[in-house]
N, C-alpha and C positions, 0 to 999 in steps of 0.2 A: 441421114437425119441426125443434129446433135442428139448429146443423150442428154436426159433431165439430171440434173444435179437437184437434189431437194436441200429442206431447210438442214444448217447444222449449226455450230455455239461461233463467235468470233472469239481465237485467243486474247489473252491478256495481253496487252502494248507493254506493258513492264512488269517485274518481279514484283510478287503479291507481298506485304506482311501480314503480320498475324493478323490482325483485324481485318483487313480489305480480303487475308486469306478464308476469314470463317463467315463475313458479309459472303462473299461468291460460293460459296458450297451452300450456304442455306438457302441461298435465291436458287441455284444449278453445280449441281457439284462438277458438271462436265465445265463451267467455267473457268479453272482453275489449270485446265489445260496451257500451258504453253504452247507456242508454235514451233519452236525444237524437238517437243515429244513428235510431232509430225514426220519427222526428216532422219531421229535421233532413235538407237537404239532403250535407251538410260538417259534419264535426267534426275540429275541430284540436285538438294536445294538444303537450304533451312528453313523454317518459319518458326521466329521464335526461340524456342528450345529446343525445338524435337529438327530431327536429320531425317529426311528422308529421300527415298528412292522413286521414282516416277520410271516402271520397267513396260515397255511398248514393242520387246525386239523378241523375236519365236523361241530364238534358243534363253534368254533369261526366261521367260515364261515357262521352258519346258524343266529349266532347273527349278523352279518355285516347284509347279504343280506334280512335278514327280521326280526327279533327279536328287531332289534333297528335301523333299515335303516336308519332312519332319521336323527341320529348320525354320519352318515359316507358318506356324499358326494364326489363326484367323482374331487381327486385329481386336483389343479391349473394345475399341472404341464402337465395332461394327457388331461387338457380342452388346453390349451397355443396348444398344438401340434396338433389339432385335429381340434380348431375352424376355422384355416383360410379355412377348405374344407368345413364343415360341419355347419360351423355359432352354432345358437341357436338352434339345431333341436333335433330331438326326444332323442338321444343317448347322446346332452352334457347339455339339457335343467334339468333344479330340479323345484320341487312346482306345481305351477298350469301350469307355460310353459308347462310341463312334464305331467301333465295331458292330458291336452287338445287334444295335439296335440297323446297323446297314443290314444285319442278316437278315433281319427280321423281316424288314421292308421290301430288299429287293425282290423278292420272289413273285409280287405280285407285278412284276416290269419284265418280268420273262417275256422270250418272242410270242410263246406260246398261251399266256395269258394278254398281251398288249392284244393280238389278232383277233383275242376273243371280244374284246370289249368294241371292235369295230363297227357292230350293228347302232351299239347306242353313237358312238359318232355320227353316224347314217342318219339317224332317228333327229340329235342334234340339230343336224345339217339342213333336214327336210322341215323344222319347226322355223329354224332364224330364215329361212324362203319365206313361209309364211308371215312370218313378222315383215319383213323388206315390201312384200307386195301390197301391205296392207297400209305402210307408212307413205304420206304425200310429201312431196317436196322434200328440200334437201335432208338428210338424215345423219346423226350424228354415229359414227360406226366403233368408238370405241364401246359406250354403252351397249351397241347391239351385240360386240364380240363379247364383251363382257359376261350378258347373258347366257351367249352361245357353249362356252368353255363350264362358268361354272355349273351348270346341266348336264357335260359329262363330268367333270370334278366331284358332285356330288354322287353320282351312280357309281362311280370307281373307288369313290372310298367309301360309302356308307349306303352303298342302294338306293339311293333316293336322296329327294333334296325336301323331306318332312317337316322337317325342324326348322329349317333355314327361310329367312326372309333375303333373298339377294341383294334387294335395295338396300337393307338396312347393313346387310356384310356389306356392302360394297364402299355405300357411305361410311363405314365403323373404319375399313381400309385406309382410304385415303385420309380421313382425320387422323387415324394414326401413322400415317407416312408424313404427315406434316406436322407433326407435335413430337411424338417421342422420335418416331424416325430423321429428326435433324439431327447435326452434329452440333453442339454449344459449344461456349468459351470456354464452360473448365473441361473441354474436351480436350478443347485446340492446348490447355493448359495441364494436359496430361493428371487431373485430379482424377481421383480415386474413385471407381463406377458405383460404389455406396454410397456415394454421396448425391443426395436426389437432385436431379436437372430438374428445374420450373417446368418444361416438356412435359414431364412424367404427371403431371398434376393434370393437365389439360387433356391428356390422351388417357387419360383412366378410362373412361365410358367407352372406348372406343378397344378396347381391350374386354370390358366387361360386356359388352355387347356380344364380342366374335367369342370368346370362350363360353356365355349362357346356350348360345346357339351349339356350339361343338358337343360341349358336355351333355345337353339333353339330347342329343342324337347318340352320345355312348351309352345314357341311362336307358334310353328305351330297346338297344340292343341289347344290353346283358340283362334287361327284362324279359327279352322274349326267348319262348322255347328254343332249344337247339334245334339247327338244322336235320332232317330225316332225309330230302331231296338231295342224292348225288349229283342229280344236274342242275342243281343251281350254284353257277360258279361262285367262287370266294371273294367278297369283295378287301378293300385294305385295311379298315377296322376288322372282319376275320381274320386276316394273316398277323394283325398288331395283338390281338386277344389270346392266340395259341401260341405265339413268338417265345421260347424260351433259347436262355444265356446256355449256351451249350459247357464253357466253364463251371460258371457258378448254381445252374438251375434257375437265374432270376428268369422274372418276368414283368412285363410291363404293369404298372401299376396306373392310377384314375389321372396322375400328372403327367406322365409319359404317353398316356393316350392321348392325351388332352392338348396336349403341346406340338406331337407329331402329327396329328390328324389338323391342327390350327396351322402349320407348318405347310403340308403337302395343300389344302386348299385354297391359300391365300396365293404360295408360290408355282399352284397345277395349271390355275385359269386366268390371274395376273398375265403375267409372263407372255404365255399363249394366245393372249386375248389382244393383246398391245401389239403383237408380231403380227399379228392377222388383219389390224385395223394399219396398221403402217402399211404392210402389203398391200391393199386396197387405196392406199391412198397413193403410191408408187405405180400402181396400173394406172387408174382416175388421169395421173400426169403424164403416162406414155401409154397413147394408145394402140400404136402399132404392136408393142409388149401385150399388153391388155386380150388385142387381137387374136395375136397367134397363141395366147394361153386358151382362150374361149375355142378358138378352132380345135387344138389340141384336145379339150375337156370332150367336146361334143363329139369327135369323132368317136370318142373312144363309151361314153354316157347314153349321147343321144338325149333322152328327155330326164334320166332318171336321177336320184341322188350317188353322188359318187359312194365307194364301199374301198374297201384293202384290197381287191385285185384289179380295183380300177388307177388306184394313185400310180403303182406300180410302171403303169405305163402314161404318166403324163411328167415325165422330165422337167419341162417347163416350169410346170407350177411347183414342184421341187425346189428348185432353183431359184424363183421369185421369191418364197420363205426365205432359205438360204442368206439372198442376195437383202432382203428387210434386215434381217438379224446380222448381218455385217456392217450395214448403216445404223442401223440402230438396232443393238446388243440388249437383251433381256435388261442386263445390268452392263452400267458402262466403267465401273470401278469395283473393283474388291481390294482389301486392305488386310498386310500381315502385319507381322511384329515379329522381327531377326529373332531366336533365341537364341543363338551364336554365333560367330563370325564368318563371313562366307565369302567369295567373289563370283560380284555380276559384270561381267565384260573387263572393261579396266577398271571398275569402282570397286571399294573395301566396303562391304557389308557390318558393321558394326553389332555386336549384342546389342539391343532396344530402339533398333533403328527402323523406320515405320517405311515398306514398301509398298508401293500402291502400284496393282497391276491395270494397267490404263490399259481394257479393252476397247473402248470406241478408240483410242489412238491407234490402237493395232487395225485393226479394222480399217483404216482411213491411212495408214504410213503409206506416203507417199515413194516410200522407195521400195513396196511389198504388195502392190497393185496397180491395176494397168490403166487404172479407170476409178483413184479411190475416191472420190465426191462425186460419182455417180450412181444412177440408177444403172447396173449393167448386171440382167441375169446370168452373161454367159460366165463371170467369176467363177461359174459352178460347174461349168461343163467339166465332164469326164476329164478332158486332156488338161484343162486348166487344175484343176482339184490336184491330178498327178504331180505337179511339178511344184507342188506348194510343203512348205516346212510346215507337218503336222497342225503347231502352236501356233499357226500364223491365221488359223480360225476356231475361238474356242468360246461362242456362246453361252454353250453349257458347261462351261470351266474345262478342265483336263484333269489327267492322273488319276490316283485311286479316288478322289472325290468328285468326278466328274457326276454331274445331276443327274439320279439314279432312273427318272421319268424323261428322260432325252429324247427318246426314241418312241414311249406316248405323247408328247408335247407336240413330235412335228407328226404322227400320225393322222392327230385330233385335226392339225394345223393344215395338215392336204385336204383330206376331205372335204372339211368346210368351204374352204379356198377351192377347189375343187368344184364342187357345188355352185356356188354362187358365182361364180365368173362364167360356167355355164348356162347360168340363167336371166342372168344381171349385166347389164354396160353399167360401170362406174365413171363418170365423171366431176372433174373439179369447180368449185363455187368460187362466187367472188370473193369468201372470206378470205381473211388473212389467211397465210401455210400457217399449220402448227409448228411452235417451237420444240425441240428433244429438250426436257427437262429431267433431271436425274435428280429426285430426292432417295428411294431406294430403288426405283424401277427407273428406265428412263421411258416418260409417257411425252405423248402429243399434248401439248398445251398450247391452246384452251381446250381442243380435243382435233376429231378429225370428220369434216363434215363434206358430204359429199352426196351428188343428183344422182338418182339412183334410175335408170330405163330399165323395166320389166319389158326382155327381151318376147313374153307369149302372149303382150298384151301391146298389139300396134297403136290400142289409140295414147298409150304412157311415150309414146315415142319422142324423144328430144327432138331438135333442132341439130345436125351437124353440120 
């Protein structure tokens, strides 16, 4: 049977300038792509004044993200867009900031704290069932994933989702991915991140929104009594409140709570939510796929919500994650900025020369997969994984700053997937395929809409 090839960006017919270059990144930054990054390890260009680098090949990625990290800090332009949510926090801090506070964090990403948080996955998994069975006709599933992710996002960092209205974070989100989160002209014109983008004025409320919400959930913890209960585990505002600087004695203070905790929940159930709903729509479009993941689930389930020694043993639905986030990558670009001179392949790396690690190019090089515009899970099998250069799949980034929640993201991400392909046939609507659109995440646009058969309920049964 072919394989489904799903939707992607059409490159540019000719070389962008500045202007046509900052129209296509605010419409889709994956626009901007060339059909060379495709074929091509490196593609260098100008636009404008600025030089940069367009790096899509395993081994330059592997020099960026740890061979020479230190050389390539995380672009003005991508800190400008990010800082007014997230401050100085874990994901825009460098040096010792960057240190410290990874200590502080990681602990609660341990194997042995990720398996604990299992049940609430489970608990997750067994709610967004009920939601699905209760929805008629076609259902839109990034909103449901959406739901699904921030439900455990909230329990893993704060116990509970008290504070928080999801609608209104979710909507506070995306207005801020489309206001300050765009790149402007005096971006593209390399001016000075003090100087306010018109952006910044429109995405206020949407900033003030998701930080009233964070901050009253930090005031009502350090209101309440200390824990007495040894067995109530620690969630990540506990591990961010006792976090001390083992050099200095620091500790987190009300901005660094405030920042990292806005930080880890925008980027815990985003991210997760978008990969789950892509997934879903990639089965929808091959059912024989679809199929043998549900046989897979059910052998090993039966009727019940999947748990952590269930994912274990379904390969498949592994692999279908995997194979979503290869087509389409949490984020499809991250952006350095040289601080010294370096060599990528045969290019000269300049001091202040602007690299852009083009992961949907990696992802798709057609000279580094078997099958890259397709839907194909077997990318993942064992033997195939073997023979592949590290860098050649890096979702969650790579090197010392690889995304310290990796390994809860695609936990959360099996079970549910898990769950619901056991108990669910997805199928495709008339609507149009969603476009990948890349403002800071790349999401399904207009969304991903899709007929849902409740497989325990004969009379929901479709037509095949």
């Amino acid at each position: 049977m072919p394989l489904f090839t799903p939707p992607t960006v059409s490159p540019p017919i000719k070389p962008l300038g500045i202007f046509a270059s900052l129209k296509a990144v605010r419409q889709n930054a994956l626009n901007i792509i060339p059909e060379i990054a495709y074929t091509q390890p490196i593609v260098t260009g100008e636009t404008g004044i600025r030089r940069w680098h367009m790096v899509q090949g395993p081994e330059g990625l592997k020099q960026i993200f740890l061979d020479n990290v230190e050389n390539y800090p995380k672009s003005e332009v991508v800190l400008r867009m990010l800082r007014p949510a997230v401050g100085d926090s874990l994901f825009t801090s460098e040096g010792k900031q960057w240190r410290w506070q990874r200590s502080a964090i990681a602990p609660v990403f341990t194997a042995r704290n990720v398996n604990t948080l299992a049940p609430i996955m489970t608990e997750t998994a067994r709610r967004t069932t009920t939601r699905l069975k209760a929805s008629s006709g076609p259902t839109e599933l990034v909103r449901e994933m959406l739901s699904a992710t921030f439900d455990v996002i909230c329990e893993v960092a704060l116990s509970g989702r008290d504070h928080f209205d999801s609608k209104a974070y979710s909507a506070a989100i995306t207005q801020y991915f489309m206001t300050i989160g765009r790149t402007s002209l005096l971006d593209f014109l390399e001016t000075p991140a003090w100087i306010p983008r018109p952006a910044e004025l429109f995405g206020a409320n949407s900033v003030k929104t998701m930080h009233n919400m964070v901050a009253k959930a930090i005031a009502a913890r350090q209101n309440q009594p200390q824990k007495n209960d040894s067995t109530i585990a620690d969630d990540l505002l506990d591990y961010m409140l006792k976090a001390e600087d083992q050099e200095t004695g620091r500790r987190m203070n009300q901005k660094d709570l405030l920042h990292n905790l806005q930080f880890f929940i925008v980027a815990g159930h985003e991210t997760t939510a978008i990969a789950l709903a892509w997934a879903l729509y990639l089965c929808a479009n091959d059912q024989t796929i679809q199929t043998q993941a549900r046989e897979e689930a059910r052998s090993v389930l039966g009727g019940r919500d999947a748990g952590i020694e269930d994912i274990k043993q379904a390969p498949l639905i592994e692999q279908i994650l995997l194979e979503s986030m290869r087509l389409y990558p949490p984020v499809g670009f991250l952006a350095r900025k040289a601080r010294g001179p370096d060599r990528l392949y045969d290019r000269d790396v300049k001091k202040g020369d602007t690299v852009l690690l083009n992961l949907y190019g990696l992802h798709r090089h057609q000279d580094l997969w078997d099958h890259p515009a397709a839907f194909y899970p077997a990318h993942f099998a064992p033997e195939a994984v073997k023979k592949r250069h590290r860098f050649q799949y890096v979702p969650f980034g790579g090197g010392p700053r690889i995304c310290v929640g990796a390994n809860f993201a695609m936990m959360q991400a099996q079970i549910i997937l898990m769950t619901l392909l056991s108990k669910f046939r997805f199928w495709p609507t008339k609507a149009a395929a969603p476009a990948p659109v890349m403002q800071m995440t790349i999401r399904p646009e207009p969304g991903i809409t899709l007929e849902i058969e409740d497989l325990s309920n004969p009379a929901t049964k479709l037509a095949q």
